[in-house]
N, C-alpha and C positions, 0 to 999 in steps of 0.2 A: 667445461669449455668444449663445443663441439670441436671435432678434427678432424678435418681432409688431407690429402697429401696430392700432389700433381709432379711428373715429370713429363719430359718433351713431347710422352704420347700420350698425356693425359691419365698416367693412372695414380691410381693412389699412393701414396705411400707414408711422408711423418714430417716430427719438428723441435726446437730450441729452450734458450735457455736465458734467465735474469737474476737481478738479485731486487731486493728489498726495501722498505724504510718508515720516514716518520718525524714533526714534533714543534712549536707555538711561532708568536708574530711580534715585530718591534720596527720602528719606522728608519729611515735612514737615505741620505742624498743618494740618487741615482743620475750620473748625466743617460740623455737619453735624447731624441727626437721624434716627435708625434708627428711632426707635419715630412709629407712628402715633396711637397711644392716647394725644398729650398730645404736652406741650414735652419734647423731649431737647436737650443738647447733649452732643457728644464729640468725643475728641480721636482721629482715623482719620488709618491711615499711607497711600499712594498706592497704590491697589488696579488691579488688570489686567481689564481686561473678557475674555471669551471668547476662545481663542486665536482664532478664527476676523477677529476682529474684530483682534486686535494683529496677527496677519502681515497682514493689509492695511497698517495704519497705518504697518508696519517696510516695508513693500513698496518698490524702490527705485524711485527717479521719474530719467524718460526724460533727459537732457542737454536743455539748452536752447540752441539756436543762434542766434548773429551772425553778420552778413556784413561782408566788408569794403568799400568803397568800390563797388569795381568788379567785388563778388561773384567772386572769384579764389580766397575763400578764407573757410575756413568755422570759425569757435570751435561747442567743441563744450562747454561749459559743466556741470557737474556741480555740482549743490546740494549742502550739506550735512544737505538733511533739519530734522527738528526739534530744535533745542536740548532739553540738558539741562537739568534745574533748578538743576543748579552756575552754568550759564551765565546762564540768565534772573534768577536772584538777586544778578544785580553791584548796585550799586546805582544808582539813579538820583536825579535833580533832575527836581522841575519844574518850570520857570522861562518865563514869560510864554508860556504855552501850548504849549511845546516839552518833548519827557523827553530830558533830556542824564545820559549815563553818563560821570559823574565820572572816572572809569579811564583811560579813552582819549580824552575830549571826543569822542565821536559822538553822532548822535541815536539814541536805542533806540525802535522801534516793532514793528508786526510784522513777524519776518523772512522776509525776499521779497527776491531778488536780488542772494542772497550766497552763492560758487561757493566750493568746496574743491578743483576741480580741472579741467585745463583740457587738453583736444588742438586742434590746430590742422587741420585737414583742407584738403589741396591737391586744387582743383576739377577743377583739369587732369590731373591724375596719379592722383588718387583715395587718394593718399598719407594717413595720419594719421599727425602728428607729435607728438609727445610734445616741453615746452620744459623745456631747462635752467635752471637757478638760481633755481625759485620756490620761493618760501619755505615753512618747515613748517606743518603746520595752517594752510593757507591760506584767508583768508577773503574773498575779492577781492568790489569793489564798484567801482562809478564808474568804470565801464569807456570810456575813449573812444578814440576813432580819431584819429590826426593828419590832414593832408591829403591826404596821394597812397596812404595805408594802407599803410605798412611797419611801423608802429611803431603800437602803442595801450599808454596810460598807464590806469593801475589806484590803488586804494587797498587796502592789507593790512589791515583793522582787526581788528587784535590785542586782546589785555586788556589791554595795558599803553599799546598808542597807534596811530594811525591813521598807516601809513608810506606813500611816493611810492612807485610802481615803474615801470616801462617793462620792454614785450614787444618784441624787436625781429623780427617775425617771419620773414624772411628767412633769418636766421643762428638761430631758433629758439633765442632765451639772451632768457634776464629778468634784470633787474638792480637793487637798489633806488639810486635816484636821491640821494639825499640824507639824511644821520641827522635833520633837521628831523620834526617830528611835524604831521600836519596837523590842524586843525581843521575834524572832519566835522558838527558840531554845527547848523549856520545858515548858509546863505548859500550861493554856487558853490565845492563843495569844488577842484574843479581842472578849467582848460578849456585846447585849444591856441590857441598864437597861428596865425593862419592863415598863416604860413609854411610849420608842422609840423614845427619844430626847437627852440617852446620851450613851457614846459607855464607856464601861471602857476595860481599855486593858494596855499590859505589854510594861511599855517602856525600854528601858536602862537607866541604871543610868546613870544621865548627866552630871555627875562629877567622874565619874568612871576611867578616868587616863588611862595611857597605863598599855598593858598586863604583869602579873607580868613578871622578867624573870628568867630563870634557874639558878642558884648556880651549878656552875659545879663540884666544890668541893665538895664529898659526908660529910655530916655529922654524917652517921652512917649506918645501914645495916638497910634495911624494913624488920619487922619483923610482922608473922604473928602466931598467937597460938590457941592452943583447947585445954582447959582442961576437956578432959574426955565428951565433950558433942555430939550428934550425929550432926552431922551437915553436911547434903547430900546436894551437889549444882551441879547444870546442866551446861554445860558448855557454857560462855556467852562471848562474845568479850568487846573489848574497855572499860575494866576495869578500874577503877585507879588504879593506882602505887606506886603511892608516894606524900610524900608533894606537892610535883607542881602540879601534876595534879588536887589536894584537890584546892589550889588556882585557878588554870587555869576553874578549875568548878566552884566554886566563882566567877569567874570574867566575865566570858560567861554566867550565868546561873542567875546573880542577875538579878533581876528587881524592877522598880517602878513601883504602881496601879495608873493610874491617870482615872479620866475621865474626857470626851470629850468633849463640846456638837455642836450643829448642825454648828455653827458659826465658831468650832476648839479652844473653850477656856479649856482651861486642867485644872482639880483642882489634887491635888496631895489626892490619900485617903490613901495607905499605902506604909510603908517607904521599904528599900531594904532589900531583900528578897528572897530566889529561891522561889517560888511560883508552886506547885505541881495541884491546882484546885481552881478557883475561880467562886463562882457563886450567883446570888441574887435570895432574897426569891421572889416567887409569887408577894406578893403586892409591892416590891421593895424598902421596909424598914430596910432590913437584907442584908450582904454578908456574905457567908461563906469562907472563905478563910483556906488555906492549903498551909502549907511550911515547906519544907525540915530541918532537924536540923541534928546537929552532934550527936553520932559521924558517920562517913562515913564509906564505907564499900569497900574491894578488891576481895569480893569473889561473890558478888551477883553487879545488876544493883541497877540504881536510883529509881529505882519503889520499890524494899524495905527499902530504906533507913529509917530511924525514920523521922516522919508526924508529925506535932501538926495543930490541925482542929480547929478555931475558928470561934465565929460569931462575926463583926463588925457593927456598925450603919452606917447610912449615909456617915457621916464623916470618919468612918475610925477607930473611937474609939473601944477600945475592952469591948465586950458587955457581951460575954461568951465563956473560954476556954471547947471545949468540950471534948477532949481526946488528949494525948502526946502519940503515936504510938510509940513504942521501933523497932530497927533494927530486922527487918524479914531474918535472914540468917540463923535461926534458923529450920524452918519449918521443920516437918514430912513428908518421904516418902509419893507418893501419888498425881495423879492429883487432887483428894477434899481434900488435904490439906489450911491450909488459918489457918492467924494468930491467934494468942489470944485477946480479946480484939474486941470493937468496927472494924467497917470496912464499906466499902460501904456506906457514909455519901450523901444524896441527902437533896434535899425538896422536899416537899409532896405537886406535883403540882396543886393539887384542894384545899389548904387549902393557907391562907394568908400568913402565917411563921410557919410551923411546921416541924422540921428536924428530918429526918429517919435513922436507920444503922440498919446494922446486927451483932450479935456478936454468936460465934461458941460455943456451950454448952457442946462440947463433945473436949474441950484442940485443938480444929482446926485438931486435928487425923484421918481421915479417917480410919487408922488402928485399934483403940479402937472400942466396941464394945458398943451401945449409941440408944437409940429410938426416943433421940432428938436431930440433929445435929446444927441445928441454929434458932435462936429466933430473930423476929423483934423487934426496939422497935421506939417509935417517944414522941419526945419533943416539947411544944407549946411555942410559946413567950408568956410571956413574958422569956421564957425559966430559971425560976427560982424554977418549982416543982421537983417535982422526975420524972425520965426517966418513961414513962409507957409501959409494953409490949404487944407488939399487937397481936402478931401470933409468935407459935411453929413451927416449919417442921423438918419432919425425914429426909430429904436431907439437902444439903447444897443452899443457899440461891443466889437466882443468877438475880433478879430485881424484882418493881411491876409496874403493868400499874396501873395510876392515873386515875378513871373514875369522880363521886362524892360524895358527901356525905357519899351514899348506899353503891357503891362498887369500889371495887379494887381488881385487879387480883394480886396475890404474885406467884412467879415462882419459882422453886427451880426444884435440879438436883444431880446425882450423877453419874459425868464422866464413872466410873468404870464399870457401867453395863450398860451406857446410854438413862439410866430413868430418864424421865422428867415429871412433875406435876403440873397444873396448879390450882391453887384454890381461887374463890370467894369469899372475906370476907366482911365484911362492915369496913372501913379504920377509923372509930370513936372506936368503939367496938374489932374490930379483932374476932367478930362472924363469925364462918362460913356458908355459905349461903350456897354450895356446891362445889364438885370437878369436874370442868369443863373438866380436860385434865388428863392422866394420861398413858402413852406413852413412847415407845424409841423414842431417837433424831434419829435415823438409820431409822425409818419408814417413809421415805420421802411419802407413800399414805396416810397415815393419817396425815399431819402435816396441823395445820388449816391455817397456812399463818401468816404474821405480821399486829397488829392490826392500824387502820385507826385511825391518834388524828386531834381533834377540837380544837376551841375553850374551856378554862372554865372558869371560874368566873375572872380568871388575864389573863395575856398573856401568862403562862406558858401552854403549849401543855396536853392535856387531852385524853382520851377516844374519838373518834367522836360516840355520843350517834343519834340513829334514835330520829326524829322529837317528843316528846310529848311520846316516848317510853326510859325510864329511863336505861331498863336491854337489850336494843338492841345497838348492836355495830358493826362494821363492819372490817375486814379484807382481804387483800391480800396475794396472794400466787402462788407459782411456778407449784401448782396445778397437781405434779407427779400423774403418772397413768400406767395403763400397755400400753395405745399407748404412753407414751412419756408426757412431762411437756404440759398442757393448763393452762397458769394462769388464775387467776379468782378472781372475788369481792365478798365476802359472807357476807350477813347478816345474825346474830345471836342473836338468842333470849336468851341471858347468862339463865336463869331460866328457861325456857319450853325447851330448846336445839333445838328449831326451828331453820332453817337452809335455808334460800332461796339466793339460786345464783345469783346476780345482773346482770354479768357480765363470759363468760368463752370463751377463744380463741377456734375460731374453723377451722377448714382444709381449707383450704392446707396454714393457715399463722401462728405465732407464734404471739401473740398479749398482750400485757405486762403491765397492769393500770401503769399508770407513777401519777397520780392526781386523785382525787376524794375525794370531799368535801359534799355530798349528796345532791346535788341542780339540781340532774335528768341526769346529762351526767357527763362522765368519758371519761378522755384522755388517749389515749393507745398508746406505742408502738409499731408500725406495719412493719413485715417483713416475709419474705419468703424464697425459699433458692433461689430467682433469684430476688427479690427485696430490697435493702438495706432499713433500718429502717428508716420511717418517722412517723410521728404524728399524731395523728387524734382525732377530738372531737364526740364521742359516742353519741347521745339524750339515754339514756334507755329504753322512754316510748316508742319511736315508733321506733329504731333502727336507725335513717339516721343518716347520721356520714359529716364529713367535714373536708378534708383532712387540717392540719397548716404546715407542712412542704414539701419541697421537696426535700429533699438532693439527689445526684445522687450517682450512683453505682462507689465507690472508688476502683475497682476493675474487669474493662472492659476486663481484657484481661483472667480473669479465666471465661469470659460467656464459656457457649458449656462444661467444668467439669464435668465430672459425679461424682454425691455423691449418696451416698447409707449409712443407718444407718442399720450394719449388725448386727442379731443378734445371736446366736450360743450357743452352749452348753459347758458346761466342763466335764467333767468323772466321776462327781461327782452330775452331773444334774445341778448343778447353771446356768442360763441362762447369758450367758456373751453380751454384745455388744462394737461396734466399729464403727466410721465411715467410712467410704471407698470412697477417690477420687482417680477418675482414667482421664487420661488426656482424653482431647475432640476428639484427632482421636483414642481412644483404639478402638479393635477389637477381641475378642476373637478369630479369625480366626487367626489372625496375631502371636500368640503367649505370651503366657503369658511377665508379667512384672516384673521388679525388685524392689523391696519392702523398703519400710522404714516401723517400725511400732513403735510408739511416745508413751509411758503409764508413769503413776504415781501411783504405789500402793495405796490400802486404804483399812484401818482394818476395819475389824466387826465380831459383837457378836453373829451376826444370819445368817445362809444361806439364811432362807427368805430374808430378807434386802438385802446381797450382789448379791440377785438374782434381785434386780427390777430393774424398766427402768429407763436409766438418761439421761438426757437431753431432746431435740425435733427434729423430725424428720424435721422443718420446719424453721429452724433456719437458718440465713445468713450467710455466711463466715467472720467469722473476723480474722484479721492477725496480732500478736504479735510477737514478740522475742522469744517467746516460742516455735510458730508453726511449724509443721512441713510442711504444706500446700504448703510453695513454692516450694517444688519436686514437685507438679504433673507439676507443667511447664519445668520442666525436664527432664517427660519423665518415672517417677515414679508411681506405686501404692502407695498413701500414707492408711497408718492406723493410724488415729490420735482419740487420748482419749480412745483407746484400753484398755477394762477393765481388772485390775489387781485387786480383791478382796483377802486379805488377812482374812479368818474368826476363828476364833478361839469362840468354844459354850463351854457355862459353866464355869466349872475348866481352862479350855484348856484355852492360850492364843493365841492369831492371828499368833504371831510373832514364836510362838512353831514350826509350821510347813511350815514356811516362805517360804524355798527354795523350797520344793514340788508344793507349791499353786504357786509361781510365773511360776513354768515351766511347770504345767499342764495349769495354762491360755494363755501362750504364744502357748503351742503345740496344744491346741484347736482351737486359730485363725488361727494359719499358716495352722493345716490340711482344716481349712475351705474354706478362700481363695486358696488355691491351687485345692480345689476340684472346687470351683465357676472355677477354668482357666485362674485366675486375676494376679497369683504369680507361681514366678520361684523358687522353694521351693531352690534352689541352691544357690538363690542370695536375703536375704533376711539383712533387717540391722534393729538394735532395739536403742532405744535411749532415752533420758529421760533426766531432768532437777532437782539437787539436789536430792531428794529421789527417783524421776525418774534415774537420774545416776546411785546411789547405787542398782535401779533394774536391771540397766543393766551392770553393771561391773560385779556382782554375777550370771546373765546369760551365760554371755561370760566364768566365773571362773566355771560354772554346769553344763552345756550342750555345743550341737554341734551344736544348730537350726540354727546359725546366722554366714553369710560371714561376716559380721562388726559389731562394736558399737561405739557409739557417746555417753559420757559422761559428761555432765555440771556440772560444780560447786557441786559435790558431796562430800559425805563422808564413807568413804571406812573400815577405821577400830573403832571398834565400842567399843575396852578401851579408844579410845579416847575420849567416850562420857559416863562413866561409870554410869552417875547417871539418865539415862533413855534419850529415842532417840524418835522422832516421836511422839507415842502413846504408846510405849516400857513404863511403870512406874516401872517395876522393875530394879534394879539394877546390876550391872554385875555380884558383890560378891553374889546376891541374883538367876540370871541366867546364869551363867560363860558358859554354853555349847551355850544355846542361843548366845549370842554376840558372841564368836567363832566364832560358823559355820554362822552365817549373816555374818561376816567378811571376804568380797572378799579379803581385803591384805593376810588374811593367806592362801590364794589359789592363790596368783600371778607365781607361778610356772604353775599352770593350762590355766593359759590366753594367750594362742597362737592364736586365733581371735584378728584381728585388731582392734585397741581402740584408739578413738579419744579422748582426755581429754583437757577439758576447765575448766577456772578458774578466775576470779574476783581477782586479787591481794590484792584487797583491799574486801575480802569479811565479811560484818559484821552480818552475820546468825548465830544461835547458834548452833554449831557441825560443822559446814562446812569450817572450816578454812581449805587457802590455802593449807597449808602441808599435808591435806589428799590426794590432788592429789598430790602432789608433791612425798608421798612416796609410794604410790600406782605407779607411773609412774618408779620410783626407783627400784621395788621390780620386776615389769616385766623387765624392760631395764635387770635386774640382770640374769633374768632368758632367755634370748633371747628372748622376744616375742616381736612385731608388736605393739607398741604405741606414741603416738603425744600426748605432752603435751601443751598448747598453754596458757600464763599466761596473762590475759589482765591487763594493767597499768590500775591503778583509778576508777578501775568495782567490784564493790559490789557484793551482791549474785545475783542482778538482773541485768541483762548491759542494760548502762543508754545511752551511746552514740551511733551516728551514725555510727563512724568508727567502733567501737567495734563490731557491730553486723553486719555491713557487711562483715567485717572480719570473724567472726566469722561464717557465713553462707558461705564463702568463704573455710575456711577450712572444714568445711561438706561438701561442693561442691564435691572438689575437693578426698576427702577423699572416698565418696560415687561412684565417678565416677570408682577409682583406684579400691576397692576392694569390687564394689558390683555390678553395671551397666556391668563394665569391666573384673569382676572376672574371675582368668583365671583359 
């Protein structure tokens, strides 16, 4: 793929990043309308966009790799691409804001991180191994490592049920564990004890009986009540309803705790259950276990339901109740809202059995006005003193890194102005040592990266502490800057703030630590924007390096592409960027091109921030469902990941001045490229995904930039989401003009640009329900305008199948070709 790079004055400089895919065809109803002259509906079978476009989307994607403990040993993991539409059509439940496939009790969502096949590669020998006795049509998921890494346990989730397996990689033979079926639905499907000889994990009850069933005779009216109390809720899918569903979640959602061991003998340790988190202390003497109680809820999901958090022994016995969590549907306005009461229950991974929470000091209010919003506190086994508290913080409490003895990092944050704070205390004491970080999360040039864990005194993951140095530690990071993301490896001296760089990607490739255990070399991911990502093992002391992979470029026929990472102004001075491909025989001479340009808004609190650079100029192409990439085989100027900063300083919120900011960043890229000679300012199309749609329905409903727009799975009017949207935390009754004018429906008389609208029939995002396109699609038809509404069967907010998305890029096709390529 050729590479250019352009900023304001024209020079050069770099560019982005995708991901991948793949897989066959089945027919199925589509509403849709062909004719623009009026309302059509009809009934269209799953149609193929451009081959140019399907061998991309069939193109295979590279292996994904694991390491094991002590990076000895490398999985080399292989997806299975995109499901069919046989597959995506199982059926589903939706049950207190989870989709459980009936079939097998797993949870269905979009598929991401599930392997059909697997080699083992030896680091030492350079060896790849192929393992015996893995099952057929392998669907592996819940991949974990035991403790010393000879063995990692997996789940098969078949159509008929979700089976145990174990890799013993040594002896290179898989095995499955036990005919038990587990329960991937809710909760910790399977974890090791920290021995690493026994897996405990969620089975079905094996006397659980057939599915309840419905009573079709109502026995009374659901009724739901508020006496007087404030009770703000966001709008969430797949509710329950009614009694049935209360049962139907009982009966998909119990489980038995058994465990495992190496041979597949199961002991039973606790009885039936929904089970919300299970987990064993450090030395492996304790489980803390977490389960769902009644009573149940119709207005919020399973995640607030009432908790009770206990520790059990070995066996299963109950050792100590330590909190009964009441129904959270109560909450205070507010993203740093969070319950009353205990919350955030872990172990404190350098100590034997000592368990931690946070509890909110200020009634979980973010609105009250409070010096101390959340307090740690940790309890020792034999957990029968008093709670003792460890540390105060004026924010709200958001995790600690586990180092030892001496220290621990506790992290706390508050959404609202996007202040984050790091601070070193010693985790025996809760002294503080000093305040390490102290930072917006929006300052992607200061963000120190995620820290590196070792070994510590048990198996539980710790700090990785430098050699014989106690207060030195090490992190990773995407290493933003004004050329663009160099990730990088730093050591840090937590106490002197010494700072030396182990490790940082340098030009012309993008290079990404995947591993690093401090044993003198670091594995990195390496790619370019003409070479696809392979692997490489670093020495640090003397730089040579040794290529472990080869994958080839899954994407041959976009060689010769020209990208360019543009960068550009707004009228407000914010430095905006964008990528720019343009096909491999463009010519400037020849005349400009017809344009697609792809965004996604995103709020902030500072111009600074919405001004820095995102991404890398050195980044390979990768290609999703999302992308807009497969125009430029078209024939296309694409602009993909075209920055839409939405900033709102101080008082002011983002969303205040929403429709201004989006159309002054749209009319600063289009004057750019057009000035570059790239774009036919007459034939330009804008498009987007979910809050991406919603920025492009509100273009097409505010301006004249654009011959078209392409809208996915959006949400269009915004009482429909009255209790905050996106990053929006106010409320409509609280900004009635706000959500108005954001609302493209109240302007569908204005929408005379052609508007493609897609949809997930079955979409389970929260705000995005079908019916916003459906009465956005309504309210133009009403008004005469130009729109396609295309509803896919069995597709979520994300489209999971093959057909759907060739379809789907078939109607962009076809759509782009009519009134934007072809504009008359």
């Amino acid at each position: 793929m050729t590479f250019i790079v352009m900023d304001t004055q024209r020079k050069m400089i770099q560019t982005e990043n995708y991901k991948p895919i793949t897989k066959t065809l089945l027919s199925v109803l589509l509403m849709a309308g062909l004719s623009t002259q009026g309302f059509a509906q009809e009934n269209l079978t799953y149609q193929l966009p451009p081959k140019s476009i399907v061998d991309l989307v069939d193109a295979p994607t590279s292996p994904t790799v694991r390491f094991n403990k002590d990076g000895s040993l490398m999985l080399l993991l292989s997806s299975a691409g995109y499901a069919s539409i046989e597959q995506v059509a199982q059926p589903v439940i939706g049950l207190a804001g989870i989709r459980i496939n009936p079939t097998n009790n797993s949870t269905e969502g979009e598929v991401s991180g599930i392997y059909s096949d697997l080699t083992i590669k030896d680091l030492k020998t350079g060896k790849e191994n192929k393992v015996a006795g893995l099952p057929e049509k392998m669907r592996m998921t819940n991949i974990s490592w035991n403790a010393d890494g000879n063995f990692f346990a997996f789940s098969n989730n078949t159509l008929k049920g979700v089976e145990l397996w174990l890799v013993d990689v040594k002896n290179l033979k898989a095995s499955r564990l036990t005919n038990g079926l587990l329960n991937d639905a809710y909760g910790t499907t399977l974890l090791w004890h920290p021995d690493g000889k026994r897996i405990l994990a969620q089975f079905i009850l094996p006397s659980r009986g057939h599915k309840p069933v419905d009573n079709i005779v109502p026995t009374g009216p659901v009724v739901q009540e508020n006496l007087g109390v404030v009770t703000p809720s966001r709008t969430y899918q797949n509710l329950l309803k009614n009694t049935y569903d209360q049962d139907l979640m009982g009966y998909y959602l119990s489980s038995e705790l058994q465990e495992v061991d190496l041979n597949g003998n199961a002991t039973k340790i606790a009885g039936p259950a929904i089970y919300r988190k299970a987990a064993y202390s450090p030395d492996g003497n304790f489980l803390m276990v977490q389960t769902i109680e009644k009573p149940y809820s119709y207005l919020v999901p399973i995640y607030y339901f009432p908790f009770k958090t206990t520790i059990l022994n070995p066996q299963g016995q109950l050792v100590k109740e330590l909190y009964h969590a009441p129904l959270a549907e109560k909450l205070p306005t507010g993203f740093d809202a969070v319950a009353i009461g205990p919350r955030a229950y872990e172990w404190r991974s350098d100590a034997a059995a000592t368990i931690v929470w946070a509890e909110a000091q200020d009634k979980g209010d973010p609105n009250l006005k409070a010096e101390v919003r959340d307090a740690l506190f940790m309890l020792k086994a034999p957990f029968t003193a008093a709670p003792v508290k460890l540390y105060s913080m004026a924010s709200r409490y958001s995790g600690v890194e586990w180092g030892n003895q001496n220290y621990a990092l506790v992290q706390e944050q508050w959404r609202k102005d996007r202040a984050q704070k790091m601070t070193l205390i010693n985790p025996e004491s809760g002294k503080v040592v000093k305040v390490i970080s102290d930072r917006s999360s929006e300052d992607t040039y200061t963000d120190p990266g995620d820290f590196i864990y070792g070994k510590g005194p048990f198996s539980a993951k710790v700090l990785l502490f430098d050699k014989g140095a106690p207060g030195v530690i090490f992190t990773k990071g995407a290493g933003a800057s004004p050329q663009g993301d160099r990730p990088f490896i730093l050591k840090w001296n937590l106490i002197s703030n010494k700072q030396d760089t182990l490790f940082k990607s340098k030009a012309p490739y993008y290079e990404e630590p995947v591993f690093f255990n401090n044993t003198g070399k670091v594995y990195i991911s390496r790619e370019s924007t003409e070479e696809a990502p392979n692997i490489y093992a670093v020495n640090l002391k003397n730089r040579s390096e040794q290529a472990l992979t080869s994958f080839a470029d899954p994407y041959p026929s976009l060689k010769g592409v020209q990208k360019a990472l543009l960068s550009y102004p707004r009228k407000d001075g914010i430095k905006l960027s964008a990528t720019l491909y343009l096909p491999k025989d463009f010519k400037k001479e020849n005349g400009p091109l017809p344009v697609l340009i792809w965004a996604y808004p995103r709020e902030f609190k500072s111009l600074a921030a919405a001004g820095q650079v995102k991404g890398s100029p050195y980044r390979f192409t990768r290609l999703a469902f999302r992308s807009p990439v497969f125009w430029v085989t078209r024939g296309y100027a694409v602009l993909d990941q075209a920055d839409m900063p939405i900033v709102g300083e101080g008082k002011e919120e983002p969303n205040d001045t929403f429709l201004q900011q989006i159309e002054d960043n749209a009319t600063a890229l289009i004057n750019y490229v057009v000035d570059m000679g790239v774009a036919d300012r007459g034939r330009i199309a804008v498009g987007g995904h979910s809050y991406g749609a919603f920025m492009t329905a509100n273009l097409l409903a505010h301006t004249n930039l654009f011959a078209a727009g392409i809208a996915r799975s959006g949400a269009y009017n915004r009482t429909l989401t009255p209790f905050g949207f996106q990053v929006e935390a106010r409320t409509y009754w609280q900004a009635m003009d706000v959500y108005n004018k954001m609302s493209p429906f109240n302007y569908a008389d204005k929408i005379k640009t052609p508007l493609l609208m897609t949809h997930g029939i079955d979409d389970e995002n929260s705000g995005t329900f079908p019916i916003q396109s459906e009465r956005l699609y309504s309210a133009i038809k009403g008004h005469g305008g130009t729109v396609r509404l295309v509803l896919l069967p069995k597709e979520f907010h994300g489209y999971r199948s093959r057909e759907s998305i060739l379809h789907t890029f078939w109607e962009q096709d076809q759509w782009l070709e009519k009134y934007v390529k072809n504009k008359k």
